[in-house]
Each structure stands twice: as structure tokens, then as C-alpha cells.
C-alpha positions as CSV (number, residue, x, y, z in Angstrom):
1,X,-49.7,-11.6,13.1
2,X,-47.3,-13.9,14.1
3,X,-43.4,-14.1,15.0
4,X,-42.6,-14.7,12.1
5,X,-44.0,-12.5,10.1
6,X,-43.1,-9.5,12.4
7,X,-39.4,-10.9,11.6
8,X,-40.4,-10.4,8.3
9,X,-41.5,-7.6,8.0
10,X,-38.6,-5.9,10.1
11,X,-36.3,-7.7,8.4
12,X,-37.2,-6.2,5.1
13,X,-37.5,-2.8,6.8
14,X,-33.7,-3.0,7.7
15,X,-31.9,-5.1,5.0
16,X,-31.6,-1.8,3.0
17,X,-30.2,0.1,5.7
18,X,-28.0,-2.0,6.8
19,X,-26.6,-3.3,3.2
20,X,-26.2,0.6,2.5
21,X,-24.2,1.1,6.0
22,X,-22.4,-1.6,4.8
23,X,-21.6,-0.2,1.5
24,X,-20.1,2.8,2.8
25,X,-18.3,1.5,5.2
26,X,-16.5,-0.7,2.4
27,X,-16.5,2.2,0.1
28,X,-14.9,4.4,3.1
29,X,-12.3,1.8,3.3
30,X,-11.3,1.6,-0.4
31,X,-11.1,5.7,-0.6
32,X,-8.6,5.3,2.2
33,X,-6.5,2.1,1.3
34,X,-3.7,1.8,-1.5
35,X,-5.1,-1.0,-3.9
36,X,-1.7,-2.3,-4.8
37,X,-0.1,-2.5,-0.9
38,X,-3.3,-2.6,1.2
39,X,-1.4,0.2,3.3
40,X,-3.1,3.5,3.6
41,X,-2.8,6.1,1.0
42,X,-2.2,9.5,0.7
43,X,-5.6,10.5,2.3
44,X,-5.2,8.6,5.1
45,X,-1.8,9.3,6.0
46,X,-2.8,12.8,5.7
47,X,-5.5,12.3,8.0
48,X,-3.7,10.1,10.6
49,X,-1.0,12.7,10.6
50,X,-2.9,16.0,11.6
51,X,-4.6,14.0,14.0
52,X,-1.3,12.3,16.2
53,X,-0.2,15.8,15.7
54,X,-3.2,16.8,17.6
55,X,-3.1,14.5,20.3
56,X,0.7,15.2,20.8
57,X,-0.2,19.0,21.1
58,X,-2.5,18.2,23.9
59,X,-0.3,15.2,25.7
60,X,2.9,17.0,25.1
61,X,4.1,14.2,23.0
62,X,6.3,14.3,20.2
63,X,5.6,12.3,16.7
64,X,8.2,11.1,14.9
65,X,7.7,10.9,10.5
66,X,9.7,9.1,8.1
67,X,9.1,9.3,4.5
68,X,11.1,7.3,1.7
69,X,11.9,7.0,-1.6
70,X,13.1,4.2,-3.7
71,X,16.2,4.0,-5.4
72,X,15.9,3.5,-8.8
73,X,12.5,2.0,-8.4
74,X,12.3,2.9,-12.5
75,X,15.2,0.4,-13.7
76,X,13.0,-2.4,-12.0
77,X,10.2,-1.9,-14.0
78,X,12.1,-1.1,-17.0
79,X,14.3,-4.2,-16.7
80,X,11.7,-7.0,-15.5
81,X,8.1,-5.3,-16.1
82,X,5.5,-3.7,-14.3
83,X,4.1,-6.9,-12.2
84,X,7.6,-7.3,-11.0
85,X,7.7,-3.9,-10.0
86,X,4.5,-4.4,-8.2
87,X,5.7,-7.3,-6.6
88,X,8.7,-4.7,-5.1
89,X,6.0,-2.0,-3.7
90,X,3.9,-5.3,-2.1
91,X,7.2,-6.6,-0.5
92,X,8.3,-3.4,0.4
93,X,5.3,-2.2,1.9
94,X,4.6,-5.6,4.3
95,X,8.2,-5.3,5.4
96,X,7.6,-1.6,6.3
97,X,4.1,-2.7,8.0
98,X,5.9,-5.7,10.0
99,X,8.3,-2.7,11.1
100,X,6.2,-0.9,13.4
101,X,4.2,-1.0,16.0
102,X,0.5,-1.4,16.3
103,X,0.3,2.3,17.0
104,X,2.2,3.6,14.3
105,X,1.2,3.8,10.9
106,X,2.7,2.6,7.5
107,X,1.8,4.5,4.3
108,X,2.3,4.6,0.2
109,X,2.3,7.9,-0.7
110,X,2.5,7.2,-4.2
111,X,4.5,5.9,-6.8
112,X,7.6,4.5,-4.8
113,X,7.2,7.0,-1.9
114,X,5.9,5.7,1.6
115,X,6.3,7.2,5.3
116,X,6.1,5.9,8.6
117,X,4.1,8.0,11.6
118,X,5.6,7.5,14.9
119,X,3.0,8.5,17.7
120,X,5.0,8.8,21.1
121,X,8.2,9.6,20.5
122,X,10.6,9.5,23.4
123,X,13.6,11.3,21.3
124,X,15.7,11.4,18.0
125,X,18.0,8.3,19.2
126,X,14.7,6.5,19.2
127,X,13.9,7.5,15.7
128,X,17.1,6.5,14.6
129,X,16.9,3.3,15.4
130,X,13.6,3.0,13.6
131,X,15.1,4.1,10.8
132,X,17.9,2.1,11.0
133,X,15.6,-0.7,11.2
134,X,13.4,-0.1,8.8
135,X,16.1,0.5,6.2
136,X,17.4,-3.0,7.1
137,X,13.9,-4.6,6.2
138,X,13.9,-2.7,2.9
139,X,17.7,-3.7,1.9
140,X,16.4,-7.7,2.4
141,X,17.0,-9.1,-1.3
142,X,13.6,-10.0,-3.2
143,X,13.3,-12.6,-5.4
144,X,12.5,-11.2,-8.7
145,X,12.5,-14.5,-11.1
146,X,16.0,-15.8,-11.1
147,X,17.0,-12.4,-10.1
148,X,18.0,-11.6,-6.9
149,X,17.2,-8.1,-6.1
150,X,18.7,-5.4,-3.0
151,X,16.4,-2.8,-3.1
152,X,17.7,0.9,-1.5
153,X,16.1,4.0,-0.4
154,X,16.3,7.3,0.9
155,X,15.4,8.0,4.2
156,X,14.5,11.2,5.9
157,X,12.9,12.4,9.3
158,X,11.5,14.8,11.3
159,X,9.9,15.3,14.7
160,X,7.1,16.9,15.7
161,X,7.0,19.7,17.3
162,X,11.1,20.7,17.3
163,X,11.4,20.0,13.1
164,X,7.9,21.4,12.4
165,X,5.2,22.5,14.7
166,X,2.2,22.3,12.0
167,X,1.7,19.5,9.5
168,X,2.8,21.1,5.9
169,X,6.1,22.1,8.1
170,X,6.8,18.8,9.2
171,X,6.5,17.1,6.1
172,X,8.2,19.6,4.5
173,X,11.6,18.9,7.3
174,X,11.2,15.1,6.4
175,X,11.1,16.0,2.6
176,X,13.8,18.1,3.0
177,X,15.8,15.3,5.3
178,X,15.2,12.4,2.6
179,X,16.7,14.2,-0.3
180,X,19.6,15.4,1.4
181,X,20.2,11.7,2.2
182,X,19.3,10.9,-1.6
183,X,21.5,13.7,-2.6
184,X,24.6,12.3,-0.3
185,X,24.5,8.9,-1.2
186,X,24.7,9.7,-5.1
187,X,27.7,11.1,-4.1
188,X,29.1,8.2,-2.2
């Protein structure tokens, strides 16, 4: 036998292996990524979460989370259609991804809900100013046709471990933080 024909043969004795490995891997990828925003979903978030929660407990770290909420996300696709709408969620979701760090991890929840997971967080000051700066990148007009559009949202936070020290508790503080806001500024 020759070379060539080993090649052969052990290339036809891996191509299926390896196309299937490849397969999973892509459909492991699509299971954990939003379709529309190419941020993770739900899942992932989820997963990501209890995990930097983990490494905080052992490291002694804290973790900071930040979920929002658009504003009357409905009126947009209402007034100018679904596509524009999606065009919102895609612009809103690159600006929240160009917000954080390479550590941290941008999210859509759903709907018009995203978060933000902070790993290493120094202190609230520190996840203040995130905030504040990723409510800046949201408020940035988008073009929406001949429409220029200032999207708002609702911002609320919590840190791991003072605001919750297991997961459903610490989503639940940043739940409960971002409709307080939403609650205050339909008041303002």
C-alpha cells in the first residue's frame, strides 16, 4: 500500500468524525447565540452568570449585573415596522457589546431586555459609571429612515455578593432595581 492510499483510507475514516464535531460545535453555538443580535441569549447568560458567580465565591470577587429594558420599544415597531425594530435591537445590542470589556459579557434576554455581567468588580462607583456609560451608548440617535430616533431605557443593578449571594437573588435585586428606575422616570 502506498502513501497515498493510507491517506485515503484515514482520511475517509475521520471525515465523518470530524464533520460531526463540527456540527455540534456549530449547533452548540446557535443554541447559545441570539439570531437577531449575535449576543448570547438567555441560556448563555444564564450559564455565564452562575459561573463568574462561582469564580467570585472562590477569588473573593464581586460581579457586578445590569439588566435593561427599552422604553417603548413597542411604538417603534408599531410606527415603522418590525425590520425597523430589528434594526433598533441590532444597534442597540453592538453598542452595548462595544461597551464592555473583553471580560464582561453582553446579552439579549429577550424581547427588548438585555444585561450586562461584570466579572471583577472593584465597587458600586465602578458600576455606576458603567452604567452611566452604557446608557449614553443606548441614548445615541439611530437612523430609522428619515427618522431620527433617541432610544431610552431602564437601567438596574446589583452586585454580587452584597445585593444577592446566589443567582435567582441577584437577578431578582437587578430586576427589582430596573423597574424602580422605569417606575421613577414615568413619573418624571
Amino acid at each position: 500500500i502506498t502513501n497515498f492510499n493510507i491517506l485515503t483510507e484515514l482520511h475517509q475514516l475521520l471525515i465523518n468524525p470530524l464533520n460531526n464535531a463540527i456540527r455540534y460545535h456549530q449547533a452548540m453555538q446557535l443554541a447559545m447565540q441570539d439570531a437577531l443580535t449575535q449576543l448570547g441569549n438567555r441560556r448563555s447568560f444564564d450559564e455565564q452568570l452562575k459561573r463568574t458567580m462561582a469564580q467570585a465565591a472562590r477569588r473573593h470577587t464581586r460581579v457586578g449585573l445590569i439588566l435593561c429594558d427599552l422604553n417603548k420599544f413597542k411604538a417603534i415597531n408599531d410606527s415603522f415596522g418590525h425590520n425597523a425594530g430589528d434594526h433598533v435591537l441590532r444597534t442597540i445590542a453592538d453598542r452595548l457589546q462595544t461597551s464592555v470589556r473583553s471580560a464582561d459579557m453582553a446579552a439579549r434576554l429577550g424581547g427588548d431586555e438585555f444585561a450586562v455581567l461584570f466579572a471583577g468588580m472593584s465597587d458600586v462607583e465602578q458600576l455606576d459609571k458603567r452604567m452611566l456609560a452604557i446608557d449614553e451608548a443606548i441614548s445615541a440617535p439611530i437612523k430609522i429612515g428619515d427618522v431620527s430616533y433617541i432610544p431610552s431605557a431602564s437601567l438596574g443593578y446589583a452586585i454580587y455578593p452584597q445585593d444577592g449571594a446566589d443567582f435567582n437573588a441577584l437577578v431578582d435585586a437587578a430586576d427589582s432595581s430596573m423597574y424602580r428606575n422605569k417606575r421613577q422616570s414615568r413619573l418624571a
